[in-house]
N, C-alpha and C positions, 0 to 999 in steps of 0.2 A: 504493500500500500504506500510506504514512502516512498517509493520508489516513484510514483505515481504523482507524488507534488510538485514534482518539476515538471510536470506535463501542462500546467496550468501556473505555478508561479513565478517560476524563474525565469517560476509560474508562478508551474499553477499552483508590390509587392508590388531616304523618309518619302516612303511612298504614301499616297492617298489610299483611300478606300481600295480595297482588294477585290468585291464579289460580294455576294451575298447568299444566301442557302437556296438552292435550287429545290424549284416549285414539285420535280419529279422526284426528289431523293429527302426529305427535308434533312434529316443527318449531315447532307454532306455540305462543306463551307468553304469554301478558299481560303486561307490564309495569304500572305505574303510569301510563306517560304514552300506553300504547297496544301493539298486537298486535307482534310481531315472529316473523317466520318463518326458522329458524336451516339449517346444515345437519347433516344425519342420516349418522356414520359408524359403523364396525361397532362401537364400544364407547364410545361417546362422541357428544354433542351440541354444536354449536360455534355461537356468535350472536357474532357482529360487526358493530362500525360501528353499537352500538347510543348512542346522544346521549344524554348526562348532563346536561346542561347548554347553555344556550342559545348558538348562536356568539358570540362574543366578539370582535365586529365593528363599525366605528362609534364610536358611541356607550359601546358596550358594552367598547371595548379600554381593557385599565388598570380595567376594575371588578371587586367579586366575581363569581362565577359566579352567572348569573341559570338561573331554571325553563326547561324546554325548552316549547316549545307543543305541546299534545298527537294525538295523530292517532287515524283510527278505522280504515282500510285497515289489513291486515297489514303490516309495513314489510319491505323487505327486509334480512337481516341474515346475507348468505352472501358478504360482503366487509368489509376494515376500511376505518375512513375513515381520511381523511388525515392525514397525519405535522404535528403543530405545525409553523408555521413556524421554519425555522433557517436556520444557512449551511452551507457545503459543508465542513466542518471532518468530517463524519462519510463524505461521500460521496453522501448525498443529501439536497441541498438543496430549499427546501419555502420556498413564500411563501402557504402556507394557514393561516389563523386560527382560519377555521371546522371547527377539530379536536376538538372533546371527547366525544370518544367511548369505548366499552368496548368488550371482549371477553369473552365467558364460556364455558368449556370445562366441559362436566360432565359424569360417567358417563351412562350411559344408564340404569342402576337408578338412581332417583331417591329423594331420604331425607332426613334433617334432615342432610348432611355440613358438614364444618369448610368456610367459606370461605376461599381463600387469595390478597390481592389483593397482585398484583406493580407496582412502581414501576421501571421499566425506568433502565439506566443514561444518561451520555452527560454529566455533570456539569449537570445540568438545562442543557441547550446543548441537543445531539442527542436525537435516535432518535423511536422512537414503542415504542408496546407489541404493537405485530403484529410487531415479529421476532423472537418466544418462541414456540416451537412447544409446546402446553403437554398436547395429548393424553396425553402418558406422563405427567406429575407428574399429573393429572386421575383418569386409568383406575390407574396402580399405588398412587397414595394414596389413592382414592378421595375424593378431596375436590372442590370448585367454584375453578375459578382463573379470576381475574379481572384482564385485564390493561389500562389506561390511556393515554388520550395526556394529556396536560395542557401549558399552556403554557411555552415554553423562553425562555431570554435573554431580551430588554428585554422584549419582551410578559408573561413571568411573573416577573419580577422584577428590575423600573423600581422605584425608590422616590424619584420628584421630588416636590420639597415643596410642590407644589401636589397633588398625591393625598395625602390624608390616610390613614394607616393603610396605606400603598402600602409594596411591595416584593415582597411574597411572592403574590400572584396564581397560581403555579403549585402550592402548598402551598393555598389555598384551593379551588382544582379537584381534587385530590385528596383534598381532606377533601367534596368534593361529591360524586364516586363513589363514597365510604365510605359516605355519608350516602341513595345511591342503593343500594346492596348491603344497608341496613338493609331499605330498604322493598321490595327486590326478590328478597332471597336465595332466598327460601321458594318463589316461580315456577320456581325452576330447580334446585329439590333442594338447598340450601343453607341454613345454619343462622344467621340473624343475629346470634343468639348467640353463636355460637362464628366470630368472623372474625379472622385473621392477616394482618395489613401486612409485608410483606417485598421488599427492594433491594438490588440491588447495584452500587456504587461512588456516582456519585451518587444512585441511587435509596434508597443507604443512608443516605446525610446527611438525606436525606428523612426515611425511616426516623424518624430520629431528633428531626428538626421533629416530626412527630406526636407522638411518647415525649414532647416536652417541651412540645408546644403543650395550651392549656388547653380552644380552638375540637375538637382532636380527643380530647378524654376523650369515653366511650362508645361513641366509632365502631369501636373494637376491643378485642380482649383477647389477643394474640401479637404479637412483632413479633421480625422477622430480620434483622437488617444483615449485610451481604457487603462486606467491603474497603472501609469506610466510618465513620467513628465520631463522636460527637460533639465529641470532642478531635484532630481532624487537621487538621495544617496545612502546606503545602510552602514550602521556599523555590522560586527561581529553576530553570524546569525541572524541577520535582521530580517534576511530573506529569505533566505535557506538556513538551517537550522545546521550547525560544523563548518557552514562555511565563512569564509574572511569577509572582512570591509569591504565595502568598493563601490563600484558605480557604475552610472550606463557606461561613462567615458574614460578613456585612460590617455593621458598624455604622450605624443611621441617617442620622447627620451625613454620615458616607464616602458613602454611599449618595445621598444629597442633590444631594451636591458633583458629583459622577460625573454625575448624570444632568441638571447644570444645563448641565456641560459637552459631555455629548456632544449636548441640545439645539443647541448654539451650533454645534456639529460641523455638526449638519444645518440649519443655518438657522433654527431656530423659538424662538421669546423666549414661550410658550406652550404650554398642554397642547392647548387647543384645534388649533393648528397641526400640533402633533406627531401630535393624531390622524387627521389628515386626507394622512397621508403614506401611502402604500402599505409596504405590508410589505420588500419588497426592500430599502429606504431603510437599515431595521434590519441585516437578512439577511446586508448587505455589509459589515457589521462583526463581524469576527469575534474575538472575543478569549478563546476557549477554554472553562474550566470558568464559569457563573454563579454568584456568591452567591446566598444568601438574607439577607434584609434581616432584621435583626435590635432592637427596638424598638418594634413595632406591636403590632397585637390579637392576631394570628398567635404571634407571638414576641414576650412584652414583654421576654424577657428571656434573656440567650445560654444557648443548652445547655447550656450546661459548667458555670453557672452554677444552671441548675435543677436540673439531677442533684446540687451538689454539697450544695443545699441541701434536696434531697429534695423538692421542689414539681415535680411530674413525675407522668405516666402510669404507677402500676407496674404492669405487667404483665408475665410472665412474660418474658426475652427469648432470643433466640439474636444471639452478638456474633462476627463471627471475620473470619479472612483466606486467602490464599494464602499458599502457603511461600515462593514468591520473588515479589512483587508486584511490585518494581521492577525484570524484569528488560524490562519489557514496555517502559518507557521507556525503559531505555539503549538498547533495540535500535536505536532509531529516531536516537540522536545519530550525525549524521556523523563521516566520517572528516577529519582527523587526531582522533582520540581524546582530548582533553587531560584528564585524567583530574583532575587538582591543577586545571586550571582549574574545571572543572566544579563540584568541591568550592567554590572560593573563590567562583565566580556564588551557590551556593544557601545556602553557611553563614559566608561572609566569610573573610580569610586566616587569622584565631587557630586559628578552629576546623578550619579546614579541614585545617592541620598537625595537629591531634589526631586530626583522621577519620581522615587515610593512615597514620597509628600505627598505630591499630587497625583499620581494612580493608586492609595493604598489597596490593600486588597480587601480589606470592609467594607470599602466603595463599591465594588464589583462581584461578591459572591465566594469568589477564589483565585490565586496568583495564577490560573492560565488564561482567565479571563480578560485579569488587569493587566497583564502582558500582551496580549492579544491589542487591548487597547491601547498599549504605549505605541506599539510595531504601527496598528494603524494610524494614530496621530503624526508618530515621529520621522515614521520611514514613509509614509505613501501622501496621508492627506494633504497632510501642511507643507509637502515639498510641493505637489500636484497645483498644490492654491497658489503657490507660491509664483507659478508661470503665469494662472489667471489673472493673481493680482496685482502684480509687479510689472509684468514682463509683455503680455500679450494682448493684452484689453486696452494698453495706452495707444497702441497701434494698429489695431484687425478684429473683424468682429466676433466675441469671445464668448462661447453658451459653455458653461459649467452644470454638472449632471452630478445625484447619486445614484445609485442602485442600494435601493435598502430594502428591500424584500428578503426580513430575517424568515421566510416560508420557503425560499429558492430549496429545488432539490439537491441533494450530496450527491448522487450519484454514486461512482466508485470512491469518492471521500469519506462517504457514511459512517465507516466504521472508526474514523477519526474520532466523530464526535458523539454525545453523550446528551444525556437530561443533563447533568451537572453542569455539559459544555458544551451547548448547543453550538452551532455553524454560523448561525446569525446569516449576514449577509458576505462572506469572506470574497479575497482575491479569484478571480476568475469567475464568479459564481452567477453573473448577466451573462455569459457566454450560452448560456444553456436558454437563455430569451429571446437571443439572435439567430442563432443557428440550432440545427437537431444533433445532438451528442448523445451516444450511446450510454443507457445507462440514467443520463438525466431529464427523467420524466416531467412533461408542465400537466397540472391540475388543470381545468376549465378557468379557474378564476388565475392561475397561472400565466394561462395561454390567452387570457385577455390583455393584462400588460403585458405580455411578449409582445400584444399585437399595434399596443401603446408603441413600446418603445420600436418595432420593428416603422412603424407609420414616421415618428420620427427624426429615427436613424435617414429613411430614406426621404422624408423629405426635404432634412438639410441635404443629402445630397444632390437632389431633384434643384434646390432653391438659395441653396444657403442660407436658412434660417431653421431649426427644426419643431418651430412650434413653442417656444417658451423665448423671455425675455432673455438680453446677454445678460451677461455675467456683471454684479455692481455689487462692490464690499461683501463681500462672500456669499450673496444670493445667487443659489443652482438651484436646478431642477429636480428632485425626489423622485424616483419611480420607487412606489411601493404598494403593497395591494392596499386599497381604501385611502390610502393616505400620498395621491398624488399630488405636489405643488414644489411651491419653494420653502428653503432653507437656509438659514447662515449657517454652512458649512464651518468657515473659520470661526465663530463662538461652537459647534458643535464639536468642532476634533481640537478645541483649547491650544490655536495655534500662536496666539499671544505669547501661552508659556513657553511652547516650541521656539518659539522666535528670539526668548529671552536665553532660552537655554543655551539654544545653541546646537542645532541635532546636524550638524552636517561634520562629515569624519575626515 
């Protein structure tokens, strides 16, 4: 089952139009690089395992994303490909390279609709983009979703100092399927025009590479972060439960240093060497969330740092969280519980006697709860707010969102949580309202805010607005059953104290 937390937190994407689906076959589509034949369901059209980009193999590992070579056969496109190479930190481990491939879910009436390409979580570590079941956000928003693999860990974001402009490889596959949904949208009833980038957890820190990278102006005009923001950072454990401090971003020099070392780990005083190592070599190093390398073409310059200075992508965005995001990591700390220790691992001892001030544990029931509540304030809310309210809202127009539906199902999380310790509304836990997830069943009163927030989701995309006020001194938008409106997010996750504290590492 822990094994499975990282599935969701760490856890737990220039020719014209090409063609369009022919009236005799409806399956089959043009692309740019060649036919693909999809599968045909009762409201919906689905093509998978379609290639962006050429494998990233050889030669090719540690480059930009090169052209695919093009075919004349129909290809088949009624399976996905395979899951970026990773390690078993999510559950399924993967020593495939040859992964860059897409997904596209469309209505069956076809029409100019909003694209909406999703950047799958997993802290650029895990996952792949096939386990978003995307028929409902497709068929009730009516819009084109577009889902991604792209490369994880050392393969998409190595930055040794012998690749130049190296680090971010999995941020330039992703700006390569944007760059392929330009030339391709209009084959499959979709609007090039009108396309939304949207992630969650890491797929949000993504998110937000894009917003700030200069390589992705053009490629869209929406974008949605989920439980992710350009200002977040944990200490020890904050995210994953064993593992280190750290952050979406890592500095070039750090970056550097890292990767001259874990060469020396593997035997290799070269790139050449390195490439010539099989993927498993990586695979079995597993050390949690990835950075992105911060300093190149990609990113010459940290996030936080572009938004503060307004040199950024403005477009329209959607910024939010869950109501308890950290309840998803404490669940996973063993027993004995040391609740003060825990504190002193992520924010040193000063602070730590200030955190048990103000989260005591009579407050909350019991220390995995009031921990639960530090992680959410200190590691996810008040960084997330911190883009809203600082950062994003002075210059683009800024809707801020919860998810607090403490009813959302667990799924394969379940056995995490307890009467004692309910789930609440945790990290990843709106994912199962947007898309269909194995495992996490919606109730009818469930599957009516799903149908809420799916309505909204896509009609900021559709409009850029998604039905609620922007964002003004910590007023977001609430999905929750009965109790949909606004909220002052920053008085609810006591981001004052945060601010006074000090929570960034």
């Amino acid at each position: 089952m822990k094994k499975r937390l990282s599935l969701l937190i760490a856890a737990a994407l220039l020719a014209g139009p090409v063609g369009v689906a022919q009236a005799s076959e409806p399956t089959l589509v043009r692309t740019d690089a060649g036919p693909v034949r999809g599968t045909v369901l009762a409201d919906h059209q689905l093509y998978q395992g379609i290639p962006y980009a050429a494998p990233p193999v050889g030669e090719l590992r540690w480059r930009s994303p090169q052209p695919v070579t093009p075919w004349t056969a129909p290809r088949d496109a009624t399976a996905p490909g395979a899951a970026c190479a990773q390690a078993a930190g999510a559950g399924s481990p993967s020593s495939t390279e040859d992964c860059l491939y897409l997904n596209v879910d469309t209505p069956s009436r076809h029409g100019r609709k909003p694209v909406m390409v999703y950047l799958h979580g997993g802290g650029n570590s895990y996952l792949s983009g096939a386990g978003y079941g995307t028929g409902r956000l497709a068929v009730q928003g009516d819009v084109v979703v577009v889902t991604i693999n792209y490369r994880l860990g050392f393969f998409g974001f190595f930055g040794h100092p012998d690749l130049p402009d190296s680090g971010a490889y999995g941020i330039e596959d992703q700006q390569a399927a944007l760059r392929w949904v330009q030339r391709n949208a209009t084959a499959f009833g979709g609007d090039p025009r009108n396309v939304t980038v949207f992630g969650e957890s890491g797929g949000a820190f993504d998110v937000c590479a894009h917003v700030t990278s200069p390589l992705s102006r053009g490629l869209f005009h929406r974008a949605i972060a989920q439980s992710g923001g350009c200002s977040t950072t944990w200490g020890a454990n904050g995210v994953i439960h064993g593992k280190a401090a750290g952050a979406p971003w890592i500095s070039q020099k750090a970056a550097q240093a890292d990767a001259v070392a874990v060469s020396a780990q593997l035997g290799c005083s070269d790139v050449e060497c390195l490439r010539a190592l099989p993927p498993r070599a990586f695979t079995a190093i597993d050390r949690g969330t990835t950075p992105v390398v911060v300093g190149n073409r990609v990113l010459p310059v940290h996030p936080v740092e572009a938004l503060r200075s307004g040199r950024f992508n403005r477009v329209p965005v959607i910024w939010g969280n869950t109501r308890d995001e950290g309840r998803l990591t404490s669940a996973t700390v063993p027993e004995p519980f040391d609740y003060p220790g825990l504190l002193e691992q992520s924010f040193g001892a000063d602070r730590a006697a200030e955190i048990i001030a103000e989260y005591p544990v009579s407050a909350y029931g019991n220390a995995r709860l009031a921990y639960g509540a530090v992680l959410t304030d200190g590691v996810w809310a008040c960084n997330q707010l911190a883009d809203d309210d600082r950062l994003l809202a002075r210059f683009t127009p800024t809707y801020g969102y919860e998810f607090a539906d403490r009813t959302a199902p667990a799924g394969w999380f379940k056995d995490l949580f307890s009467e004692s310790f309910p789930a609440g509304a945790p990290h990843s836990f709106e994912l199962s309202y947007l898309f269909d997830i194995p495992t996490f069943d919606l109730n009818p009163a469930q599957r009516e805010l799903a149908a809420t927030m799916i309505r909204d989701w896509t009609t900021f995309a559709r409009t850029g607005k998604p039905g609620w006020a922007p964002y003004r001194s910590g007023r977001v938008h609430q999905y929750e059953l009965g109790g949909i409106g606004q909220i002052n997010a920053l008085t609810r996750h006591n981001c004052s104290f945060w601010n006074s504290v000090g929570n960034r590492v």
